[in-house]
C-alpha positions as CSV (number, residue, x, y, z in Angstrom):
1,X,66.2,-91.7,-70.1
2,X,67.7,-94.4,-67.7
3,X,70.9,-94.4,-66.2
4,X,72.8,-97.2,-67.2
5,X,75.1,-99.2,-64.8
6,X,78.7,-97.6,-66.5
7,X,77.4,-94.1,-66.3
8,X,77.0,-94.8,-62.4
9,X,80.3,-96.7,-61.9
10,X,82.3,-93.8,-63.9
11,X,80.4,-91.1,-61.8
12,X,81.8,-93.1,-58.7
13,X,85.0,-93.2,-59.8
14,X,84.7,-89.2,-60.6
15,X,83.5,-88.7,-57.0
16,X,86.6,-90.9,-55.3
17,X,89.3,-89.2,-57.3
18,X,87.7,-86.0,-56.9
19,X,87.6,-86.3,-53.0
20,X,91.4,-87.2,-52.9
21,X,91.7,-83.5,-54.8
22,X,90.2,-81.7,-52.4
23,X,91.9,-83.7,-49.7
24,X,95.0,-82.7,-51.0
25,X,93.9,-78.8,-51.2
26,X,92.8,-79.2,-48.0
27,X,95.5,-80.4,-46.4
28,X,97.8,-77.8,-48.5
29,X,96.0,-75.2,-46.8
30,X,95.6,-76.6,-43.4
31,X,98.9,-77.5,-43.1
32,X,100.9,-74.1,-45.2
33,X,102.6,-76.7,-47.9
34,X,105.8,-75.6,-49.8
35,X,104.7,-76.0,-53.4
36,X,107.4,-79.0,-53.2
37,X,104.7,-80.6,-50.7
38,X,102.0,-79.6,-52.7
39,X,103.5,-81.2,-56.2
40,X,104.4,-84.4,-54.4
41,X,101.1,-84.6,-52.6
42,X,99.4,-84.2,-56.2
43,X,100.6,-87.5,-57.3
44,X,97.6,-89.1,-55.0
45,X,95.4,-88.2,-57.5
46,X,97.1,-88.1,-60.8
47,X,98.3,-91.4,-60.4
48,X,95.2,-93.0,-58.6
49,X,94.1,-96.0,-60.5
50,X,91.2,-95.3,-61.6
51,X,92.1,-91.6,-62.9
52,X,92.8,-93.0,-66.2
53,X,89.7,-95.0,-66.6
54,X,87.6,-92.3,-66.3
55,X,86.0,-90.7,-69.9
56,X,87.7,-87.7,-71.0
57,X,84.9,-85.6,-69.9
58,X,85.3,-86.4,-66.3
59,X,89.1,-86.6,-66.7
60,X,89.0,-83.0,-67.9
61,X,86.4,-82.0,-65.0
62,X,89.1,-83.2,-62.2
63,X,91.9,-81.5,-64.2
64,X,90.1,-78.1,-63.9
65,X,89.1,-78.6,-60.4
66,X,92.8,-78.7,-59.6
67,X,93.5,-75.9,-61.6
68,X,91.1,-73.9,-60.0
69,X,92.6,-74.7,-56.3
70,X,95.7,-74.4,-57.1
71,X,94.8,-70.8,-58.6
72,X,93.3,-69.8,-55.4
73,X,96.1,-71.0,-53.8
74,X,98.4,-68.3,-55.8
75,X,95.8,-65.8,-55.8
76,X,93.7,-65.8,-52.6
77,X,96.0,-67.3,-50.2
78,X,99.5,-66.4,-51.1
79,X,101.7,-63.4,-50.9
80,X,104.9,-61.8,-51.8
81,X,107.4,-60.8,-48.9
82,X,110.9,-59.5,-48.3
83,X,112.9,-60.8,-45.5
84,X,115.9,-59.8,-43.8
85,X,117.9,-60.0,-40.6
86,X,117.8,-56.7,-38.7
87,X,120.7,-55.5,-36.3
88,X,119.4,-57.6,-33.3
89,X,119.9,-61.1,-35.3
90,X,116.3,-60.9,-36.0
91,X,114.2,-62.0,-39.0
92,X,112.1,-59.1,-40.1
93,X,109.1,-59.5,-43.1
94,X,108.4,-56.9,-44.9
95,X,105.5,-56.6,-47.8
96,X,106.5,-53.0,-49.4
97,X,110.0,-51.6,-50.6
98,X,109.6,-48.8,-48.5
99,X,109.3,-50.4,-45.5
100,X,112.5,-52.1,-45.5
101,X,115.1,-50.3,-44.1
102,X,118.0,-48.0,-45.9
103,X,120.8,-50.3,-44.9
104,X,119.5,-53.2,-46.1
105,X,118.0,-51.7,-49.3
106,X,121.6,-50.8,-50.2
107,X,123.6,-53.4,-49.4
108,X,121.4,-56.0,-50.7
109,X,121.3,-58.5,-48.0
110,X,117.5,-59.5,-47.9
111,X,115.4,-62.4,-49.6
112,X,111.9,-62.2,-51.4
113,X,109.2,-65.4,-51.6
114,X,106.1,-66.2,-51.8
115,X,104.5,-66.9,-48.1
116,X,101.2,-68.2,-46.8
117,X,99.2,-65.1,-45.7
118,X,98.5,-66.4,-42.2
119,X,101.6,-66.5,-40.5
120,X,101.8,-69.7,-37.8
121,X,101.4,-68.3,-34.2
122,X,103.6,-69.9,-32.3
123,X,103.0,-72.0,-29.0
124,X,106.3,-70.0,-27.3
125,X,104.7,-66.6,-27.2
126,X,107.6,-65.5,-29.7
127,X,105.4,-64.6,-32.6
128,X,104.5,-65.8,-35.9
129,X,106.4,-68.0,-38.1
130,X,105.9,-67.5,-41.9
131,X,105.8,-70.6,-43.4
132,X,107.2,-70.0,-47.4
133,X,105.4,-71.8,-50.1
134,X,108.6,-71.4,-52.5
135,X,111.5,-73.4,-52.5
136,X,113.9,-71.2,-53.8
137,X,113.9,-67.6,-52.8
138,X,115.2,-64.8,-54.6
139,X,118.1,-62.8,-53.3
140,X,118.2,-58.8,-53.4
141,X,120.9,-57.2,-55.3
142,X,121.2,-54.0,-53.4
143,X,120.6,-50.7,-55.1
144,X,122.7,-50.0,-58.1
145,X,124.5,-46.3,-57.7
């Protein structure tokens, strides 16, 4: 069975809208993207021209290659913190409950969101910066009673 010439142009125009997906993973990932970042850097390849010329087969194929970054992205690369600032004007993370401390479980005054797992070292020497991929973070409510 021969290949004809459209089968080859449309599997080109697969592969070029494709790369610009992975680009865009790539990038997210490299570069610790808010989601905001990551939804606005998405438009490179669901409006690129020649997206919607494609059959519905390879349409669908680039769809679920998306999906399945952007799963990883939640699953494999992503994680839930708490956050607060300690007595010494200091931003403190914190992954379980427990470890935050009794104060600041009462009263309330921390923030959760989801944060890139690999925290930015930074060039200073002062640490790590943890670079959120929310935009809006949830705020504690203190313990009741």
């Amino acid at each position: 069975m021969a290949i004809s010439k459209r089968q080859i142009t449309n599997y080109n125009k697969f592969k070029r809208v494709e790369s610009v997906i992975y680009a865009v993973y790539r990038h997210a990932k490299t570069w610790q993207s808010s989601l905001e970042e990551l939804m606005e850097a998405q438009k490179r390849y669901l409006n690129h021209p020649e997206k919607d010329a494609l059959p519905q087969y390879y349409q669908g194929k680039l769809s679920g290659i998306a999906d399945v970054f952007f799963g990883i992205i939640q699953t494999k690369e992503l994680e839930w913190l708490m956050y607060y600032t300690n007595r010494a004007d200091r931003v403190v993370y914190v992954k379980r409950w427990e470890d935050m401390p009794q104060y600041i479980r009462n009263n309330g005054n921390f923030n959760g969101n989801h944060f890139w797992k690999n925290p930015i070292k930074l060039t200073d020497g002062r640490g790590f910066i943890h670079r959120p991929f929310g935009n809006n973070p949830s705020k504690g409510t203190g313990m009741k009673g």
